[in-house]
N, C-alpha and C positions, 0 to 999 in steps of 0.2 A: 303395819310395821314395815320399815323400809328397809335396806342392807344392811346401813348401818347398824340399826336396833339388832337385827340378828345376828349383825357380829360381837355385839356386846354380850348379847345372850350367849352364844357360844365361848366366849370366854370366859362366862362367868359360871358355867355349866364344864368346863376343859378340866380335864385329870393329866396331869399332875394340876393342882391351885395354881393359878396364874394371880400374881399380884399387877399392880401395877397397872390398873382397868380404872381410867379418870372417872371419878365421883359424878362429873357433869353429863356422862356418854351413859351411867347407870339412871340415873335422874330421869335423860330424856327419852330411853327403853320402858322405865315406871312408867312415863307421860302418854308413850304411845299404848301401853297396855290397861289405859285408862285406870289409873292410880293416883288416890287422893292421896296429896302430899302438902305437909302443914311444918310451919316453921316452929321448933321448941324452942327452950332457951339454950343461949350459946350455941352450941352446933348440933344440938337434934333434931331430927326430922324424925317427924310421923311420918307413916306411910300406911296404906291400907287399899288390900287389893281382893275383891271376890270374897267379902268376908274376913278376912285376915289383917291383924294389927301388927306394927311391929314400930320400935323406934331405933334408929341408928344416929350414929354421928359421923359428922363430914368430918372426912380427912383433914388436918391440917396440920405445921403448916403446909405440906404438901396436898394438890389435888388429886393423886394418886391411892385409891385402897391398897391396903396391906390382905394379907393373905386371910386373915382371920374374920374382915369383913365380907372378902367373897363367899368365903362358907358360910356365913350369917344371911347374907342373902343369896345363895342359891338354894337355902332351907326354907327362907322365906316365900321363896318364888316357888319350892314345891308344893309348900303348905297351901298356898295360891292356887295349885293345880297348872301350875305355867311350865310346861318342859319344853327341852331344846331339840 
């Protein structure tokens, strides 16, 4: 995991919720954490990490999540066993 990814993590792990964490910079954090990610329809994504399932949808039209997806997936990322 390189800088970047840990700065995603960190913001995605940050109190108060930080919105506004590009969908693409979450994706490539999954990618480096070796994370099966599968395309649904329209805009879901499977994802699946150390056991753990979970499907989200990409932001649009903005590439930016909103606050309620960071919580979605910093749950995800615990249930994962992934801390910051």
């Amino acid at each position: 995991m390189n800088k970047k990814h840990q700065k995603t993590l960190e913001q995605i792990f940050q109190q108060p919720v930080q919105a506004g964490i590009a969908w693409k910079d979450i994706e490539a954090l999954l990618k480096a954490l070796s994370a099966e990610i599968s395309e649904g329809s329209g805009s879901r994504v499977r994802i699946a990490l150390n056991g753990v399932r979970a499907v989200f949808h990409r932001p649009h039209p903005h590439k930016e999540t909103d606050k309620g997806a960071v919580v979605s997936m910093r749950r995800f990322l615990k249930e994962a066993g992934i801390k910051c």
